[in-house]
N, C-alpha and C positions, 0 to 999 in steps of 0.2 A: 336846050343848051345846058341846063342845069343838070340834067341826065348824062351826056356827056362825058360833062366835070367831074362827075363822081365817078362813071369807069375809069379815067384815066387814071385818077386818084388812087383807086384800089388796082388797075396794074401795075403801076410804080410800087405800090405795097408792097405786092404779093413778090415779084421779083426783088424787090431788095432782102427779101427775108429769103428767099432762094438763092439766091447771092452769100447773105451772110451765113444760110445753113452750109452752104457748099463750101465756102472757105472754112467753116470749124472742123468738118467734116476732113478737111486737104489737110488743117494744123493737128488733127488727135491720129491722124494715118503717120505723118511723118516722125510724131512722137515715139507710134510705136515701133514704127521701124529704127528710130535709134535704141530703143530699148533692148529693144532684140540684137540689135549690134551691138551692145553693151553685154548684154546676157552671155554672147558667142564669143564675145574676149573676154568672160570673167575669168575664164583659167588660164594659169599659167602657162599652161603646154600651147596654146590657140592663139596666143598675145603675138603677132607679128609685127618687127619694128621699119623703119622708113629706110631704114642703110643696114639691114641685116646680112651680115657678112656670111651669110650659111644661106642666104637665099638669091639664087641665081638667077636674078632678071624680074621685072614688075609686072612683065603683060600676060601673061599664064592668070594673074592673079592667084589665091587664095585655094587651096583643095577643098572638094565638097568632103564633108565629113561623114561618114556611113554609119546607119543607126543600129545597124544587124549584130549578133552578138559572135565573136571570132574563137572565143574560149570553148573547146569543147566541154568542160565543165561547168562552165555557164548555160551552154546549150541544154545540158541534161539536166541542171536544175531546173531551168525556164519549162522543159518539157515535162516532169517530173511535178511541177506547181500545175500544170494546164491540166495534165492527163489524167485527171482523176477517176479512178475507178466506179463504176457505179456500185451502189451498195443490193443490186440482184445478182452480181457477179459472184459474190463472193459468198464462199462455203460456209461449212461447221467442219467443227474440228474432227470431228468423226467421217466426213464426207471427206476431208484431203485425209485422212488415214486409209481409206479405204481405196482410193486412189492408188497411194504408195503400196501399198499391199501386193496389188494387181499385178504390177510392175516387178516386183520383190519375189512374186510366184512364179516370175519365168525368170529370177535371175538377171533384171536391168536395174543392175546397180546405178549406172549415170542418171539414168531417164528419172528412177524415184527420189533421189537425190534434188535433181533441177525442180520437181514438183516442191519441193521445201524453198530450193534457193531463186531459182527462176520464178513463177507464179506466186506463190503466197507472197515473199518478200518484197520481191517487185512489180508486178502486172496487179495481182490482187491487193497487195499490202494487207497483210492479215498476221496481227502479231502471231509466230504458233505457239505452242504451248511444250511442257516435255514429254509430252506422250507422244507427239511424233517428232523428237528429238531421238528417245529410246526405240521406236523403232528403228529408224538409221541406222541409229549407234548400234545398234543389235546386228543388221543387216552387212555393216560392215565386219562385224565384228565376226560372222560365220564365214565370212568369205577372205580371212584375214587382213582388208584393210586398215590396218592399223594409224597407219598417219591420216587419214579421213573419220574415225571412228575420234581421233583425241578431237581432232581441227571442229568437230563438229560439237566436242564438248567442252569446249573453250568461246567457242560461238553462244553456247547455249547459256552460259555466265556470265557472259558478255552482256545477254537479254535481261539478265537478272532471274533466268530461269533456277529455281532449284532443285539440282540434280538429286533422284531419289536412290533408293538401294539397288533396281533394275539399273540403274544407269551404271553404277560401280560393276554392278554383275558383269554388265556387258562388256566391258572397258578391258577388264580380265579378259573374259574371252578372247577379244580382240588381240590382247599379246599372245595365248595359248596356240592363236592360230596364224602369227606372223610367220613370214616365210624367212627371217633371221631370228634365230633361238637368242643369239646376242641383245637384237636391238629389241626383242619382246621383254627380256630380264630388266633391259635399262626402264623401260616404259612403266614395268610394273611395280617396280624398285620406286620410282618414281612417285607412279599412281599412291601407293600404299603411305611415305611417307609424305602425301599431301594430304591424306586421311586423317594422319595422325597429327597434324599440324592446325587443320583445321577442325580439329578434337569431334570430327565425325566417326561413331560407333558403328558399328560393323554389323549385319547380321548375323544370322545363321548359315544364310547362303552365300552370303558375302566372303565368310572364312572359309566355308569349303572352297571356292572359286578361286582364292587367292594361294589355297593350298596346290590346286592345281596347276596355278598357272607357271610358281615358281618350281616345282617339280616338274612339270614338263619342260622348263628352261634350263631343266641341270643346275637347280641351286635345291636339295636335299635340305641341308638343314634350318633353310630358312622356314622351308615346308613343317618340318619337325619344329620348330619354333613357334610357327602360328599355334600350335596344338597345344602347347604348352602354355600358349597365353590363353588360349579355352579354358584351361583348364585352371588358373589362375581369376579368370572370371567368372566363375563355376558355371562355363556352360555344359550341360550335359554333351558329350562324345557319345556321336549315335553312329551307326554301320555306315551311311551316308560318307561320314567324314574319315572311317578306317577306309574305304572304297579310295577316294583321292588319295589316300597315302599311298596305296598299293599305285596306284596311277602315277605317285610321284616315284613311287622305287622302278618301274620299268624302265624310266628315262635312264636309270644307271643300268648298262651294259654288262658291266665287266662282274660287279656285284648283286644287282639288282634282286635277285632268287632271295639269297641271302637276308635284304632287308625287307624284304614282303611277306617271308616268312616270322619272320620276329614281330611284326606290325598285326598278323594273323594271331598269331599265341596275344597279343597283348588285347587285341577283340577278343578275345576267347575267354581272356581273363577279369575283362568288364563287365562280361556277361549278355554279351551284344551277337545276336544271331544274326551271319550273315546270310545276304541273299543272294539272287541268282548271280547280280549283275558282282559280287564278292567269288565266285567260281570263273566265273570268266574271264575275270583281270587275272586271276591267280592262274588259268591257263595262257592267258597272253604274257605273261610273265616267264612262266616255265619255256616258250618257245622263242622269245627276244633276248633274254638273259640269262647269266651264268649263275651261278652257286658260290663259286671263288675255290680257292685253297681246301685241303684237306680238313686245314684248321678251322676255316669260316663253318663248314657243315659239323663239326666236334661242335663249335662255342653252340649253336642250333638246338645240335641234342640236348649241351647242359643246359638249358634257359630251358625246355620241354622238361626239363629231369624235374627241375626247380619248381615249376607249376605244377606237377603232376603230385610230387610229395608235399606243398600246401595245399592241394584239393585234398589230398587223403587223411592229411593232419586235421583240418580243419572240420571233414564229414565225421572224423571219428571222434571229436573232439565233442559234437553238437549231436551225437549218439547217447554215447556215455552221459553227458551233461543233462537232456532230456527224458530219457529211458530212467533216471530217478527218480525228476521232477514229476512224471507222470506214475511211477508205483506208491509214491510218498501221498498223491491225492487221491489213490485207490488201492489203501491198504485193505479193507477189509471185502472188497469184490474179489471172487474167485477170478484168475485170470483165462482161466477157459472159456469163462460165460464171457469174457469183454472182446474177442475176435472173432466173431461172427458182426457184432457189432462195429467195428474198426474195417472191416472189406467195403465198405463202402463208401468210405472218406477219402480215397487215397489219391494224393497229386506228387507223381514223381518227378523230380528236378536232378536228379544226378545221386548215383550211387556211391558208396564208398568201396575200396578194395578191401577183399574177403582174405583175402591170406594174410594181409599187414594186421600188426597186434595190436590192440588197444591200449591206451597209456594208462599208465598207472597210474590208481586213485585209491581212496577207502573203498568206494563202493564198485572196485574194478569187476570184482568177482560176479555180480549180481548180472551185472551187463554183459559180461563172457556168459552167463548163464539164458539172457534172453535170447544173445546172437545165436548160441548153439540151436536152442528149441523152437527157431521162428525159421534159422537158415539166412535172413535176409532182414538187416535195418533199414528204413527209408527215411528222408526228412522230405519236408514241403518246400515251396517255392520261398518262406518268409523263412526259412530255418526257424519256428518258434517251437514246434510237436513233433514228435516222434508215433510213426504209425506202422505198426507189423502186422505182416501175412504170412501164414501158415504154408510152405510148398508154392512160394510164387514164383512162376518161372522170372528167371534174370533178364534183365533188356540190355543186359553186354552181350550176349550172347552171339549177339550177330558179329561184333567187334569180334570175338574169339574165332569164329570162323573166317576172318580174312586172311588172303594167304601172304599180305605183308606189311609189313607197318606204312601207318601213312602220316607222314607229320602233322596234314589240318586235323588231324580229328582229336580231337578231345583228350582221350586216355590213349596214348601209345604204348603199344607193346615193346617195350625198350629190349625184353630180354631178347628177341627176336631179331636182333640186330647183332650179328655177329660179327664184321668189320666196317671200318669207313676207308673210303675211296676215291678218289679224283672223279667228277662228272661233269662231263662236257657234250656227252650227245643227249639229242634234244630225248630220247627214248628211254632213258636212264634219270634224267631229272623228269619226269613224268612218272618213273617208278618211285619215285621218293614220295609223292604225293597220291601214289596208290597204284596207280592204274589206270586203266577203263574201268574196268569194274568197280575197285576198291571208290576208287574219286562218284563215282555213280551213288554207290550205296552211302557215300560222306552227303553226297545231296540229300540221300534221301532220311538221315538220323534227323536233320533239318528242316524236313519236310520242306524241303525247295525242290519244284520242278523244271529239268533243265529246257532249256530252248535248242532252237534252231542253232544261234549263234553258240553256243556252250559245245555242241557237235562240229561246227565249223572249226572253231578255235581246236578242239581234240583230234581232227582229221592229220594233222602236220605229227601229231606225237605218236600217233600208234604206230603200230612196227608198220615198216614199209612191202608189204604182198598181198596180194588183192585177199586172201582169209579173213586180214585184221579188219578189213574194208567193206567187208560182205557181213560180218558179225557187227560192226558200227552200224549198218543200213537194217541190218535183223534186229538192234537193238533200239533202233529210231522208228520201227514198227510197232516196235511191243510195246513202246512210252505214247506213242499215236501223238509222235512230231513232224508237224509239217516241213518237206520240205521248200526251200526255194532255189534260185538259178545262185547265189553265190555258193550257198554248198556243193551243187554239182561244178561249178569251174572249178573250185578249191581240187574237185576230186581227181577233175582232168589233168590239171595240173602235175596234181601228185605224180598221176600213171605216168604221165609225159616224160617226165624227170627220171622216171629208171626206166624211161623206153619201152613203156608197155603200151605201144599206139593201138595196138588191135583195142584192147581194153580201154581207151580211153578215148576213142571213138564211140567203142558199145554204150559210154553214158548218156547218149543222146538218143539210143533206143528205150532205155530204164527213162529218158524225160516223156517220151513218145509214150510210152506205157499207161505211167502213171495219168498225161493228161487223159489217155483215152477212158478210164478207171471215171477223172472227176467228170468228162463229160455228162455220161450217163445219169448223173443229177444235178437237176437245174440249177440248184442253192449252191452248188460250189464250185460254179464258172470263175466264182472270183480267187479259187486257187488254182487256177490252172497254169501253169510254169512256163514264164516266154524267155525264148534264147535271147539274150542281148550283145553288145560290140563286143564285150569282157570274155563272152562264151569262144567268139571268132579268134579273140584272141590266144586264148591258150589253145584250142584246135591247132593253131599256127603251128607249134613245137613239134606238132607232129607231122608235120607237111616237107617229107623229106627226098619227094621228088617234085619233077616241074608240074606232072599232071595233078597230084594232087594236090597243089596251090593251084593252078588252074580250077579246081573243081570247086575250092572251097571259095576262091572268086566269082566263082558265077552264083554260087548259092548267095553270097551274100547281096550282089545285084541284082537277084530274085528277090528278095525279102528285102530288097530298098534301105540295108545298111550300107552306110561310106566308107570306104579304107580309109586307114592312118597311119601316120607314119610307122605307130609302134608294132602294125602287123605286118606291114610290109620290113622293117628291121629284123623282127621274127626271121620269117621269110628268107632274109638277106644273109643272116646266119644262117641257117640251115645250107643253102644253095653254096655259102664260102665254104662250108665245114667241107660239107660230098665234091667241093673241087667242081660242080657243074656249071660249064660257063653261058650254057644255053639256060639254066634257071636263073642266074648271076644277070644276062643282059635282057631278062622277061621281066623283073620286079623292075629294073632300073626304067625300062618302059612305060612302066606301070607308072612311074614316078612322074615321067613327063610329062605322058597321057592327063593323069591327074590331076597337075600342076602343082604336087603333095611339096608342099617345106621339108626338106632333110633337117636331120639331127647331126648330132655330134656322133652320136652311135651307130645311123647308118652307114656316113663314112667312114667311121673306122673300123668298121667291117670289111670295105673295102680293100683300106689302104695294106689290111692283117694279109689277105688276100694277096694283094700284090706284090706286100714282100715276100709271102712263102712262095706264090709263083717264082719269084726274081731267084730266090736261091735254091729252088730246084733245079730249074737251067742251070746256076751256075756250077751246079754237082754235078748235074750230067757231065759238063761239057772239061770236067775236071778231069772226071773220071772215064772220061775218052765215050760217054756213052750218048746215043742219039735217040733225041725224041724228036721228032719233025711235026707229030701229031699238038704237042703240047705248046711247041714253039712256036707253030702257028696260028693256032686257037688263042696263046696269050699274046703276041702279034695286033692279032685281029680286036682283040680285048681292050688292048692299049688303047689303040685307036679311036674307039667306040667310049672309053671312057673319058679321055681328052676333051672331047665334043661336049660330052653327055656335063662335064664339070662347068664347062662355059654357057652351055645354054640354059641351065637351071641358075646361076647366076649362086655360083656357090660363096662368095664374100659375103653376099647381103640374107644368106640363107643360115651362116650360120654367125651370126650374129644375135649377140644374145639379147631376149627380149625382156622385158622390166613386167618383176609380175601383177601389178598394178596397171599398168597400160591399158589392158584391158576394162579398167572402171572410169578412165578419164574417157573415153571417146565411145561417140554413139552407138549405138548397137547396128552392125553393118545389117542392109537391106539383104534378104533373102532374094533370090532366084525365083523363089515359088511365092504363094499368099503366105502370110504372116499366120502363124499356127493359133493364135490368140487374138482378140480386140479387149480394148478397153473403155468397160461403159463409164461412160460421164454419166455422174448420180445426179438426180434430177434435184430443181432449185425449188426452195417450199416459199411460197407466197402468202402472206395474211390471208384470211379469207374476210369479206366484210357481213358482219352477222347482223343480221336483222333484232329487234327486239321483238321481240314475243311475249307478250304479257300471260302473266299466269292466271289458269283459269283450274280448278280442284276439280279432278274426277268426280263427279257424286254416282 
């Protein structure tokens, strides 16, 4: 019974305190549910009141409130905090440069661009650096992107990057090869006085590049300005920087001759030896630009008169003046014994003229006395001594045998100049600066050897008949100058142009030749000459029936070149000029077939076409006379090109395209594989090194 008592005891216990746990349990639940109701009306916006006049009816209750985030920029920071890169992912700086490169090597400007702004920036997050900043900058900057090349150097300051002297280089560039001469001036105008504000000093190459760039813009004497601030910060003016000047005098047309010439005498006068790429610009000069006025080639001569009688003042001056100094410390040596002795010292720098007189001194007589008994005074490269030889032949000598003055050289033959005259063919200012010959034998006082290009650039100036052309190729033998495929177009060209097609066809048996010549050894496969699009092109001028545009179309479908508009325009010319309307509706097929973009210049080929058909009918039919053959054929034309205008969709074809376009959007997908791939550089991983205790060779 006492047993009992005590269970019942201890169930009434145990359930009261189950009881009491249950109801605390019931009273901390409802607490926090009103917390939580308190929490969900703490804001303002969520506070709904009992007679809210903005809320239509009580049995809906309350909207659930969404936790998701709706701001698309919220979105992309939340994704942006999550997504974090892992740290295998990501390169060295050298690995995304090499990258870009790849990309840069075929010419996809977008794609190496998005490796900067896409990947590093945002997928990798990899602060970059400026070395491939300057590349970009560089990349655009050959391809004239110019608003891309700034955008990315405003980007790049933005990072706290600092831009070095390659980055200004390029920056230049970048205006030099905008495709508005205007808005490249603005930009650089710009660039320069941001230099000067931010009291950044300029290199060496920096001022050439800026020289260039505003001469090629058509601002002259801003160009002429830089040089002078060179020259005020005594930097030395080396051939380099006379080079850009002549680069900056082409850009002027109408003068340009004129001020290249005068930029040439003033290298000549600092004593700065030009080089190859100084002959070159000076023929790309003579064949772009003029000379000017009667007057502008007079002022030339005087400024040549003017240097020529301070070299001769000056040699005879350091004659006479040394030729004492030296008998006064060797009075009592016989002077016969001392010239056997003196022929082997000798460094000649420039001679004096033998017919002009020496000035007058005390000791004029003595020195009239050496020049008679020697024939010939020399001075060295420092002008300090004076050094004679007995019968030495003269090194003018070759100058005397030119057969006409040439204005780069040195000592001009002034008397030899009989009148001045108006020049305006390209053949005539090419004689002012010698010749073929004369200009050859000025390289060679120089000991500069000409190139390929130096021959290219002279092909437009020599007289136009295949002699002058055949003696240019005898002379590009005898220098053992290779040639390449732009010299022979240059050549086809030419013949084209006064209609010498037999001839200028034949330079494709002279390329056939010669590669046969380099087969025959192994080692100079790699000059062997391959025709490219440029070759098909000027062939075109000579393609003055339908067959043969026919023929020179299938050859190029044999060798797996594409037409283009501009050889099919060729083409379309020729066929308008001969009147042929079976060649006229062969190209225009060609066009369909193709699905080739017209230009502005193949239709207006055309249209030339159509009006001079339209007013031959209407002379015929003036003058009482019948063509039925013509009428018909242009008839039939009409019709054909009516069609031919709507189904190529001529509104949207010639609609002009932005030259830039092509670097905003993806490089379109080829037809065939992809000519290139691009290796992803492999990721370097730690490696875990073992310890190795050191133990001594014994």
């Amino acid at each position: 019974m006492a047993f009992r008592c005590i269970n019942l005891f201890r169930n009434i216990k145990c359930s009261s305190t189950i009881k009491l746990r249950h109801n605390l349990m019931s009273t901390l639940t409802s607490k926090d549910n009103k917390i939580n109701e308190i929490k969900e009306y703490k804001t303002e916006n969520n506070i709904t009141y009992l007679e809210d006049p903005d809320c239509f009816g009580t049995l809906a209750g309350r909207a659930p409130v969404s936790n998701t985030l709706e701001d698309e920029g919220d979105v992309k920071e939340e994704q942006y905090l999550q997504n974090k890169p892992l740290q295998s992912q990501k390169l060295t700086t050298k690995q995304y440069a090499d990258l870009i490169k790849q990309y840069l090597k075929h010419k996809r400007i977008k794609e190496a661009i998005d490796i900067l702004e896409t990947r590093m920036l945002k997928e990798d997050r990899v602060k970059p650096e400026n070395y491939i900043y300057n590349i970009l900058i560089g990349a655009c900057a050959e391809v004239g992107y110019t608003k891309k090349a700034f955008k990315l150097f405003n980007d790049m300051k933005r990072r706290a990057l600092k831009p070095t002297g390659d980055t200004y280089t390029c920056l230049f560039e970048a205006c030099i090869n905008s495709p508005w001469p205007a808005d490249g001036l603005k930009m650089a105008t710009h660039l320069r006085n941001h230099m000067i504000e931010k009291g950044i000093e300029p290199n060496l190459t920096n001022y050439n590049v800026m020289i260039k760039a505003f001469g090629r813009c058509s601002d002259i004497p801003t160009a002429f300005k830089i040089v002078d601030e060179m020259i005020s910060k005594k930097i030395k003016i080396r051939v380099h920087t006379f080079n850009h000047l002549i680069q900056a005098c082409i850009s002027d047309k109408d003068y340009g001759l004129k001020h290249a010439l005068i930029v040439w005498r003033k290298m000549l006068k600092m004593r700065e030896k030009p080089n190859v790429y100084s002959f070159n610009l000076m023929l790309k000069c003579v064949k772009d630009c003029n000379l000017g006025s009667k007057e502008d080639l007079l002022e030339v001569v005087g400024l040549i008169q003017e240097h020529m009688t301070l070299l001769n003042m000056k040699a005879n001056v350091l004659q006479i003046e040394d030729s004492i100094t030296y008998l006064q410390k060797n009075e009592n040596v016989n002077h016969k014994q001392t010239l056997p002795i003196l022929e082997s010292d000798i460094i000649i720098e420039e001679t004096s003229d033998l017919n002009s007189k020496p000035i007058q001194d005390n000791n004029s007589n003595t020195g009239a006395a050496l020049e008679d008994r020697t024939g010939l005074a020399l001075i060295n490269e420092d002008n300090t001594s004076l050094e004679l030889i007995e019968n030495y032949k003269q090194p003018e000598q070759h100058v005397q045998m030119r057969t006409a003055p040439n204005l780069l050289s040195k000592i001009v033959q002034i008397d030899q100049i009989l009148g001045v005259q108006d020049v305006h063919i390209p053949q005539d200012k090419f004689a002012i600066i010698g010749g073929q010959e004369d200009f050859l034998k000025e390289m060679e006082v120089y000991s500069v050897k000409p190139d390929i290009k130096t021959f290219t650039q002279m092909l437009p100036l020599i007289e136009n008949n295949s002699e002058a052309e055949n003696k240019l190729l005898e002379t590009m033998q005898d220098l053992d100058i290779k040639t390449d495929i732009d010299f022979y177009n240059a050549l086809i060209k030419k013949r084209c142009f006064r209609q010498d097609y037999d001839s200028a066809f034949d330079v494709r048996e002279i390329i056939e030749k010669q590669n046969k010549r380099h087969k025959k050894h192994p080692l100079n496969k790699k000059h062997i000459i391959k025709v490219n699009i440029m070759t098909y092109g000027v062939l075109a001028l000579g393609c003055k029936t339908k067959e043969k545009a026919e023929k020179l179309l299938n050859e190029m479908n044999e060798k797996q070149f594409k037409v283009n508009i501009e050889i099919l325009g060729t083409l379309m010319k020729n066929a308008t000029y001969q009147m042929q309307f079976g060649y006229i509706l062969y190209v225009m097929d060609i066009v369909k077939k193709e699905n080739i973009r017209v230009n502005e210049a193949f239709i207006k080929h055309l249209e030339i076409f159509n009006d001079r058909c339209l007013k031959i009918i209407q002379k015929n039919e003036k003058e009482n006379r019948e063509s039925p053959v013509l009428a018909a054929a242009y008839r039939r034309f009409g019709n054909i090109y009516n069609n031919w205008l709507k189904e190529i969709n001529i509104e949207e074809a010639l609609k002009p395209e932005h030259p830039w376009q092509q670097f905003m959007e993806q490089h379109p997908t080829p037809v065939q594989r992809e000519s290139f791939q691009i290796v992803e550089p492999k990721k370097f991983y730690k490696r875990n090194r073992k310890f190795v205790q050191y133990s001594p060779k014994l």
